[in-house]
C-alpha positions in Angstrom: 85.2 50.9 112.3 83.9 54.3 112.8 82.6 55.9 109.8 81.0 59.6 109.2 78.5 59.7 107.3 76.1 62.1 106.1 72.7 61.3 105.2 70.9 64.8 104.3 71.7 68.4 105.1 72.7 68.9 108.8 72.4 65.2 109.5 76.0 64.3 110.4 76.5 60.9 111.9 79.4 59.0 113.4 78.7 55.1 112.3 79.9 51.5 112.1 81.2 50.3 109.7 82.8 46.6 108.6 86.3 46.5 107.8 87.2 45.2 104.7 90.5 43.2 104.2 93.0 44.5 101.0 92.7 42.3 97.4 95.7 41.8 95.2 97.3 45.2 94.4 95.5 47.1 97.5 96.5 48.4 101.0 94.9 48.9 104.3 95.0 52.1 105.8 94.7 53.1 109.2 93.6 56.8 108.9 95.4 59.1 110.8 94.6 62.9 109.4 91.3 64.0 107.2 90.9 67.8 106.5 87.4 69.3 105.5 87.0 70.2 102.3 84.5 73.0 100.7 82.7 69.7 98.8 82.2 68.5 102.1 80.5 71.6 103.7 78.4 71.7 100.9 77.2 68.1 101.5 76.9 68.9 105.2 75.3 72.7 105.0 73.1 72.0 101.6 73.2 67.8 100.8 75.0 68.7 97.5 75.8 71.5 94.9 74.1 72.6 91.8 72.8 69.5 90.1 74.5 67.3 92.1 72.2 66.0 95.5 72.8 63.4 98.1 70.4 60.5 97.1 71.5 57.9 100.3 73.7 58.4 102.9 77.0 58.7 102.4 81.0 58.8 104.2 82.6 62.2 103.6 85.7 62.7 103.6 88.8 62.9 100.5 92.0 64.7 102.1 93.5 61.9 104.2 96.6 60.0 105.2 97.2 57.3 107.1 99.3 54.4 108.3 99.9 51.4 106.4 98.4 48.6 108.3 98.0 46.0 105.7 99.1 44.6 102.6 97.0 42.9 99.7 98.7 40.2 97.6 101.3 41.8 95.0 101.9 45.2 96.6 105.7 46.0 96.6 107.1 49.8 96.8 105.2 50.0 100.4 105.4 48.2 103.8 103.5 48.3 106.4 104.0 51.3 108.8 104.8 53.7 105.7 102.8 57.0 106.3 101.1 57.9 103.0 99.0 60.5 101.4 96.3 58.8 99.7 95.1 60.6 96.4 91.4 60.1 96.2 91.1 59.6 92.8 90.7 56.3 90.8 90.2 57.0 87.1 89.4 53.6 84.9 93.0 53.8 83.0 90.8 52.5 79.5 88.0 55.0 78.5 89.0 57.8 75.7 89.9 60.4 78.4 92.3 58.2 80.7 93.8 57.1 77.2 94.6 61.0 76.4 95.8 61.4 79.3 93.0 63.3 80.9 92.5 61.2 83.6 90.1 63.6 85.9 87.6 63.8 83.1 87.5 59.8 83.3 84.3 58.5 82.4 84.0 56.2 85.4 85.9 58.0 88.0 85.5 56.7 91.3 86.5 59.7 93.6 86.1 59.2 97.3 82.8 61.1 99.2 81.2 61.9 95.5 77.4 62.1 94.9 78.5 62.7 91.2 77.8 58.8 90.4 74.8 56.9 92.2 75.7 54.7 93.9 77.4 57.1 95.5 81.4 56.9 96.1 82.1 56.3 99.6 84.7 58.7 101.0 87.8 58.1 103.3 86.4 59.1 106.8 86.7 56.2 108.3 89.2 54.5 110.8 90.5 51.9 108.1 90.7 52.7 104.5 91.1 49.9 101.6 92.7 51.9 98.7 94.9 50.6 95.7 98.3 50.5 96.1 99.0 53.4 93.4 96.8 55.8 95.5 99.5 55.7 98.3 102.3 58.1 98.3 104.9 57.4 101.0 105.5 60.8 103.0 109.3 61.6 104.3 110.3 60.8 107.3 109.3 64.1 109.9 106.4 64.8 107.8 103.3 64.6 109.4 100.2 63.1 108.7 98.5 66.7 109.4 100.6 67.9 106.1 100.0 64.8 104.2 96.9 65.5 104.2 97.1 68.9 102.6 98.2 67.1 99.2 95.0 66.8 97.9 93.8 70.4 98.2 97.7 71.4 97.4 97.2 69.1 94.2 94.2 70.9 93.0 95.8 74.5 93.3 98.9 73.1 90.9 96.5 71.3 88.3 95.0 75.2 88.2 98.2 76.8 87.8 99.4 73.7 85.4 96.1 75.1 83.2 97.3 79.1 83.8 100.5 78.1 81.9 103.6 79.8 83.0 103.6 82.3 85.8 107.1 83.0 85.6 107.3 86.9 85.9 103.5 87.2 85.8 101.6 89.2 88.3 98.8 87.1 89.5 95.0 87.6 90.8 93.4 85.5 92.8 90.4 86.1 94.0 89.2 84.4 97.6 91.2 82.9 100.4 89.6 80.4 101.6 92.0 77.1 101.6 92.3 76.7 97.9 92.7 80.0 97.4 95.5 80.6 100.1 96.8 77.2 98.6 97.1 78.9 95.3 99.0 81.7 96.5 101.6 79.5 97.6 101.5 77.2 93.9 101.6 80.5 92.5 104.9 81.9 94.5 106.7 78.3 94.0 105.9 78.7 90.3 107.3 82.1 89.7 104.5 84.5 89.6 106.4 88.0 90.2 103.2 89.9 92.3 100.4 88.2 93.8 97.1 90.3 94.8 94.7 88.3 96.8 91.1 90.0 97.5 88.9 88.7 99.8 85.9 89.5 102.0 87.1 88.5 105.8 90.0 90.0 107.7 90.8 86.3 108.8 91.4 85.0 105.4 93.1 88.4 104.2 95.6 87.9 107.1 96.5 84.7 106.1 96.9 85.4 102.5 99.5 88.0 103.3 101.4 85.7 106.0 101.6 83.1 103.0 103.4 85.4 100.9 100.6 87.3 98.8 102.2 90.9 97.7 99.1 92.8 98.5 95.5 91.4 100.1 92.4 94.0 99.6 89.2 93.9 101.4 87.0 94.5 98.1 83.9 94.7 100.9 85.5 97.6 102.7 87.3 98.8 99.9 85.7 98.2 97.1 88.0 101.3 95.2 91.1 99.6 96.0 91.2 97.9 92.8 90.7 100.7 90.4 94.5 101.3 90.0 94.7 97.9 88.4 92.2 98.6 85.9 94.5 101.3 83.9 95.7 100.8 80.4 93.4 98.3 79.9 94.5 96.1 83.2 97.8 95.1 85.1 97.3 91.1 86.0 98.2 89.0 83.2 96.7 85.5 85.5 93.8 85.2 87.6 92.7 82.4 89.8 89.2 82.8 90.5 88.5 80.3 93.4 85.3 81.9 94.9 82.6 80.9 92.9 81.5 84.8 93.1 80.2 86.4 90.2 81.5 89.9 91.6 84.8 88.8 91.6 84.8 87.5 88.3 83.8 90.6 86.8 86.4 92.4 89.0 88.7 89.9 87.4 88.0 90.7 83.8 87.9 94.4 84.4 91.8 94.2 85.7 93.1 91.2 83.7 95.4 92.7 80.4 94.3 91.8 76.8 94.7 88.1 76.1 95.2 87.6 79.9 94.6 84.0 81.4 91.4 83.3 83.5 91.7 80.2 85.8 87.8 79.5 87.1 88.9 76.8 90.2 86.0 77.9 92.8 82.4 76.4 92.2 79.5 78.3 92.6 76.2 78.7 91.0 75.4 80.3 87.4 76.3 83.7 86.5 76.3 86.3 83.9 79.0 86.1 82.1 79.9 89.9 80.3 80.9 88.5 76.7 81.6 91.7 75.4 84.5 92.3 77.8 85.7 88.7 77.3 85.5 89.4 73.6 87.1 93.0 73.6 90.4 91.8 75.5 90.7 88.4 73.8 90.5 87.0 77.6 91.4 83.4 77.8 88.9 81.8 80.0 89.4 78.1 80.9 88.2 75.8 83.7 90.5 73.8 86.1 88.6 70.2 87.8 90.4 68.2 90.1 94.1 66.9 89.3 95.9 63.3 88.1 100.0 64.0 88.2 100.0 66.8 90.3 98.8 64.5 93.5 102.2 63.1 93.2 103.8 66.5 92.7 101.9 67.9 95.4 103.6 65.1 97.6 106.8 65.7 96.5 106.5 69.4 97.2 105.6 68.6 100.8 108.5 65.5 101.3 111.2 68.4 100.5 109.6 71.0 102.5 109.7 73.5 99.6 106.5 74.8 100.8 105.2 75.1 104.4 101.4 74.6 105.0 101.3 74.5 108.7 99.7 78.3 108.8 96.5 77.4 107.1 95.9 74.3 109.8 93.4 76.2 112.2 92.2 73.0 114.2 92.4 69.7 114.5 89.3 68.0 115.9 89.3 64.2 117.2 86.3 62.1 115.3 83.7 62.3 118.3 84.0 65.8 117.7 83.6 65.8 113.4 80.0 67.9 113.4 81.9 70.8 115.7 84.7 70.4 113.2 82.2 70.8 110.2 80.7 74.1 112.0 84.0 75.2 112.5 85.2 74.8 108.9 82.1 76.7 107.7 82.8 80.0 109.2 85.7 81.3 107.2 85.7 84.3 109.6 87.8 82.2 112.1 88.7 78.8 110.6 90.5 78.2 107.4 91.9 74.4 107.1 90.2 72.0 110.0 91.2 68.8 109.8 89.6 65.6 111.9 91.8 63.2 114.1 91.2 59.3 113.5 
């Protein structure tokens, strides 16, 4: 099977690969949809992020679905020919955190295309996939494998506004509109936020963020005043989701969030300075959001019942001879936002 791999920065290679048959409890997957994720641009544009470095060559790859192809011993609830979404995560079920049920802080998480661990965790670009059976979420019939595989990305924008707490009347910030933030906006809307402001730095990903259903999107580059409204009485937003990484917006954040307002840091970047005074003066709420566990399966369901439509944030769709034009695609945010491969 065809495989891609990356074995440093901008070393991108389409490889073999042997095909492994499914064990008791597991499922072959013929891949049909894989959409680029930030984590993978990283591994592509840098060979990693902060601390963590490529250290042998690895498959990308962990927003897929595919076509059930196979069928290990003791697999019931799926048949072959079901189209699934296949969560990438595969906590250990016994360590302290699975047993709080805190699976994404699992102590031996095996997550697909991860440098986190050594050996590394292979990912799912690939033409066949062996994955447990409980990773495999059966799409409805007329969904697509292109929206199946927006359940990952769609699963980590719920976890974050599982960890805002209720948005139910609440006017939201989120800052940056790349996928996960324009995937946000939409978790946000289906969750009851009353007012959504997005800010951004590109037109592109501004447009987007209002055709998605954001309230109001600024430019803070070419406006950077257009925010000063929100900072009266102390600040208007009682939410943000931070999900560029950017230290600017951050601070914008806490200068518009109200006292004891809720801030959601979902984008990774490098380390900042954090202004503890203003933190402590407000009583901000500051907390972290990492991956998902239940919300896969919600993020699933959302899609089956077509309470929330993705298709606007699918910019391309690139066949795997193609996968290092879909990587250099995916990177510029000034014309791309979601670019998935075709298997």
């Amino acid at each position: 099977m065809k495989s891609i791999v990356i074995h440093a920065a901008q070393d991108l290679r389409i490889e073999e690969r042997e095909l492994d048959v499914p064990g008791p409890g597991q499922v072959a997957v013929a891949i049909k949809r894989g959409g680029i994720c930030g984590s993978d641009l990283h591994y592509y544009s840098h060979g990693g992020f902060g601390v963590v470095r490529l250290k042998e060559p690895m498959i990308l790859g962990h927003e897929v679905a595919g076509e059930i192809v196979g069928l290990g011993e003791g697999v019931s609830g799926l048949a072959r020919g079901d189209l699934v979404a296949v969560s990438p995560s595969r906590p250990c079920g016994g360590c302290s955190y699975c047993q709080q049920g805190l699976q994404m802080h699992c102590l031996e998480m095996l997550f697909y295309g991860s440098a986190m661990r050594f050996p590394h965790v292979q990912g799912a670009f690939r033409e066949r996939l062996i994955a447990d059976a409980t990773q495999c979420h059966r799409l409805a019939p007329g969904i697509t494998a292109e929206m199946g595989a927006f359940a990952e990305p769609f699963a980590v924008t719920l976890h974050a506004i599982n960890r805002a707490g209720p948005l139910t009347g609440h006017r939201v910030l989120i800052t940056g509109c790349g996928p996960i933030g324009a995937l946000a906006i939409i978790a946000a809307r289906a969750h009851g936020a009353r007012e959504i402001v997005a800010t951004d730095v590109t037109e592109f990903t501004l447009a987007t963020a209002r055709k998605i259903g954001a309230d109001r999107a600024v430019n803070v580059a070419t406006d950077a005043g257009a925010m000063d409204a929100y900072k009266a009485n102390k600040g208007t937003f009682d939410v943000m989701i931070e999900a560029s990484g950017n230290e600017r917006a951050l601070r914008l954040g806490l200068d518009v969030l109200k006292p004891r307002g809720v801030l959601v840091q979902l984008g990774l970047g490098g380390e900042i300075a954090l202004p503890q005074n203003q933190v402590v003066a407000k009583e901000i709420d500051m907390r972290g959001s990492f991956r998902f566990h239940d919300e896969f399966a919600l993020a699933v369901d959302f899609i089956n019942a077509r309470r929330v439509d993705l298709s606007s944030l699918l910019s391309e769709v690139v066949p795997l001879a193609r996968a290092e034009e879909g990587f250099k695609l995916a990177s510029d945010r000034s014309h791309a936002m979601k670019v998935q491969i075709a298997f």
